[in-house]
C-alpha positions as CSV (number, residue, x, y, z in Angstrom):
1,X,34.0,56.1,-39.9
2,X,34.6,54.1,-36.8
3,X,31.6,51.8,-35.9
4,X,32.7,51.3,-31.9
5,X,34.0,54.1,-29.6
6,X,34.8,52.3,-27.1
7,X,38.6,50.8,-26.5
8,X,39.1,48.0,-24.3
9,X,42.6,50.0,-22.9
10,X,43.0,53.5,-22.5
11,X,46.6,53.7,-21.3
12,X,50.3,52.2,-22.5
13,X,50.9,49.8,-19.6
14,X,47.4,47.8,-20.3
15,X,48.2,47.8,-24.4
16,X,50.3,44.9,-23.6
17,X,47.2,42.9,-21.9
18,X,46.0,40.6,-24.9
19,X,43.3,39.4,-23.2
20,X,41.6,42.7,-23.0
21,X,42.3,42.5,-26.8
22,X,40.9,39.3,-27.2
23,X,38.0,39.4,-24.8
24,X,37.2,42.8,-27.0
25,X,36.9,41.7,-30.0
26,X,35.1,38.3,-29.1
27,X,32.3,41.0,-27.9
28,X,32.7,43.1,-30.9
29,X,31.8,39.6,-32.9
30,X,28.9,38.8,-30.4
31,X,27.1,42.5,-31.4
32,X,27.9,42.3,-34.7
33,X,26.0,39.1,-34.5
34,X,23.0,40.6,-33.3
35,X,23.5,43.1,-35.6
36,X,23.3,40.5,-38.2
37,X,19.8,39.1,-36.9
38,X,18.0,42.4,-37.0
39,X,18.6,42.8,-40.8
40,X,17.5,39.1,-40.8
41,X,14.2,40.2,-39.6
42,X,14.0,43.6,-41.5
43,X,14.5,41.3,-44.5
44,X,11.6,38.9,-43.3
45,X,9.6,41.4,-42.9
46,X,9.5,43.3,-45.9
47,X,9.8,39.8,-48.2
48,X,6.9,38.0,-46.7
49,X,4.7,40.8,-46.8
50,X,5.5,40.9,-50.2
51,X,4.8,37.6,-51.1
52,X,2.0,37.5,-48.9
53,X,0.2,40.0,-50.7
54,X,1.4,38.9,-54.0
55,X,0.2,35.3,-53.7
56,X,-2.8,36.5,-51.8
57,X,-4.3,38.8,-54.5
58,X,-3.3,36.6,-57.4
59,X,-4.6,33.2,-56.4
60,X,-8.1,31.9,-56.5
61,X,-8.3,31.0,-53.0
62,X,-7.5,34.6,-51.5
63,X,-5.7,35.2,-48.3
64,X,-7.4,31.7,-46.7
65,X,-5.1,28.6,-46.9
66,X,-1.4,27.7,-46.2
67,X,0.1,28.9,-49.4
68,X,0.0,32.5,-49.2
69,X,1.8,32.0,-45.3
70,X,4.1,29.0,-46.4
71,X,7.2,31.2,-47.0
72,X,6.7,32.9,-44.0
73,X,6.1,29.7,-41.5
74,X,9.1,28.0,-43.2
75,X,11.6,31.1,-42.9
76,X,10.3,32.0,-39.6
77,X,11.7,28.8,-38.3
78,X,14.7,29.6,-39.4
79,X,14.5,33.1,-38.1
80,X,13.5,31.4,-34.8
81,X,16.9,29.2,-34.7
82,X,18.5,32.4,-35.7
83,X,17.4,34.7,-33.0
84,X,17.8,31.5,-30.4
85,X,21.7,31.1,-31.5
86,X,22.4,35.1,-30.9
87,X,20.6,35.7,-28.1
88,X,20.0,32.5,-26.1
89,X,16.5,32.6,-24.3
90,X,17.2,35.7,-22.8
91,X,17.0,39.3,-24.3
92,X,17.1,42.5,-23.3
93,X,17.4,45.9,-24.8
94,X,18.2,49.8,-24.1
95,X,19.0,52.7,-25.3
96,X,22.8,52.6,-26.9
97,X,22.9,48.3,-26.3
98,X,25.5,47.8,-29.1
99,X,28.5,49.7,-26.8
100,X,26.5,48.1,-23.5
101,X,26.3,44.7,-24.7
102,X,30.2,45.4,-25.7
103,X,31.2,46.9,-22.2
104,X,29.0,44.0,-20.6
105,X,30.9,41.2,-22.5
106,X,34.2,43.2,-21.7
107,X,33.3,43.0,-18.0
108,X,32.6,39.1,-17.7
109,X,35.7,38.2,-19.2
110,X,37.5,40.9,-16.6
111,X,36.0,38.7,-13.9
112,X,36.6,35.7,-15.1
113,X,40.4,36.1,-16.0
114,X,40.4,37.8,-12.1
115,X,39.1,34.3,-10.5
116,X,42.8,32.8,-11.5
């Protein structure tokens, strides 16, 4: 099964442009990076409500206190550097952004390779 529909040519005489090539599969890489962060943050999600709970119910103190949230404050630091390193400080989302975000990407290089 093929993850991406899209192609970055269609016909014979644009095969022989690498740099549609190129400029496709550095955007491939960039969604496949966000990809990556949003099982990140599935996996943060389910974990530390897990341990959350877990530590919560089983300690003396209860929910009150830094222990039961320590995993969580730690890891969502490194969640926030995550999401920072993929998406900058802006982000947006639609409907079908994977093959957007790819044509997008495609596009910027288009107009940057046309400037010279």
């Amino acid at each position: 099964m093929e993850k991406y529909t899209i192609e970055p040519y269609k016909d014979e005489e644009n095969r022989r442009d690498f740099r549609k090539e190129d400029a496709y599969i550095r955007a491939k890489k960039r969604v496949e990076a966000m990809v990556g962060f949003y099982w990140h943050l599935a996996v943060y999600i389910v974990v530390n409500l897990f341990l959350i709970l877990l530590i919560g119910l089983n300690s003396n103190s209860g929910f009150s206190g830094f222990g039961p949230y320590a995993t969580a404050f730690f890891w969502g630091i490194g969640l926030l550097f995550h999401f920072i390193g993929v998406f900058g400080f802006s982000f947006v989302l639609g409907k079908n952004w994977e093959q957007k975000k790819i044509e997008e990407f495609m596009e910027k290089e288009r107009q940057e390779q046309n400037k010279f």
